[in-house]
C-alpha positions in Angstrom: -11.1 4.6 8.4 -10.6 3.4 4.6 -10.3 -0.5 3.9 -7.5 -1.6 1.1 -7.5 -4.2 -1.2 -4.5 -4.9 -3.2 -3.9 -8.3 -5.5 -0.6 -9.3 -6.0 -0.4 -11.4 -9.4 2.9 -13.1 -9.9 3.3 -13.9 -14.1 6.7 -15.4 -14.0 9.3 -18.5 -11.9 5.8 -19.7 -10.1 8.3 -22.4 -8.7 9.8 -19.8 -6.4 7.7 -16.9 -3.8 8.3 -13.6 -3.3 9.0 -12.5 -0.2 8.3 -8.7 0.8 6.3 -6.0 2.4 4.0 -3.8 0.6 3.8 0.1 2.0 1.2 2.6 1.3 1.1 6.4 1.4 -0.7 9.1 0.4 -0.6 12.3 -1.0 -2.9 15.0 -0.5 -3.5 18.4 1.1 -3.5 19.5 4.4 -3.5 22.8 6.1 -3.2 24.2 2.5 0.0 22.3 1.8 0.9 19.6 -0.3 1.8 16.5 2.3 3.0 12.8 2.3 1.9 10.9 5.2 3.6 7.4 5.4 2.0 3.8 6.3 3.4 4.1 9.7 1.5 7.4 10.2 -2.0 5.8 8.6 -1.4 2.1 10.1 1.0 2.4 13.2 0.5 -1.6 13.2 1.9 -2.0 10.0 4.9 0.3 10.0 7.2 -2.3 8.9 4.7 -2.9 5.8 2.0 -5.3 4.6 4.1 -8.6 4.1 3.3 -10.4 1.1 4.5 -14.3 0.5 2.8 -15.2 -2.8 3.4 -17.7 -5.5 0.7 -17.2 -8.3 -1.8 -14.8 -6.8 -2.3 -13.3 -3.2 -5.0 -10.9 -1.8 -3.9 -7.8 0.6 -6.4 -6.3 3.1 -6.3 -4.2 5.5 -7.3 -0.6 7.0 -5.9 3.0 7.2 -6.6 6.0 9.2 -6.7 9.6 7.7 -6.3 12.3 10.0 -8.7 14.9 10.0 -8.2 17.7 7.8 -6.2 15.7 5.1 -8.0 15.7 1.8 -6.2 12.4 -0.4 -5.3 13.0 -3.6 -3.4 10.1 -4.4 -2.1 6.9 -3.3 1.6 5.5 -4.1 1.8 2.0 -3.7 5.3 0.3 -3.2 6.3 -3.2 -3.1 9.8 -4.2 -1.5 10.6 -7.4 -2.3 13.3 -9.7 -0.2 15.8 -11.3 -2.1 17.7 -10.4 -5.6 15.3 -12.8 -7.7 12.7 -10.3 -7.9 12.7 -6.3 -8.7 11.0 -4.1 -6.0 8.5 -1.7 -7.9 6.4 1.2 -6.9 2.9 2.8 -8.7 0.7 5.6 -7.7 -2.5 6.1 -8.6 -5.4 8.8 -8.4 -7.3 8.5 -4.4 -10.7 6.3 -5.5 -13.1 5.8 -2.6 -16.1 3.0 -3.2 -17.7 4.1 0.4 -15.9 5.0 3.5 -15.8 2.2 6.7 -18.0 3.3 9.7 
């Protein structure tokens, strides 16, 4: 088990909230192969995404599973925001690992 910790910052129109879900995957190597696994597959509870309702600032925490045998490489953060005020975005960044959750 890994915990996340993603902060949402919102720079612009504070009078209004975005409205979304945010999804994680990774990339990485498994049985000698390059592989994707989806949010679904590392948080089964949070296959419809991490939903985010945030105005200045807002904190998201939470926990995946990597399956055995998969070595992360990197992580591909997307958000998917409701509504047409906002653009949806997406970022991926190199695996990082502080210390790994009992």
């Amino acid at each position: 088990k890994y915990r996340y910790s993603v902060l949402l910052a919102k720079f612009v129109n504070h009078t209004k909230h975005s409205l979304g879900q945010m999804f994680l995957s990774l990339q990485g190597i498994q049985n000698d192969e390059l592989t994707q696994l989806p949010f679904e597959v590392l948080n089964p509870a949070l296959s419809k995404g991490h939903a985010f309702n945030v105005q200045y600032f807002q904190l998201l925490e939470g926990e995946i599973n990597v399956p055995e045998g998969f070595s992360p490489e990197s992580i591909h953060l997307s958000l998917h925001v409701d509504g047409k005020d906002f653009k949806s975005s997406a970022e991926e960044f190199p695996w990082l690992v502080n210390q790994e959750v009992g």
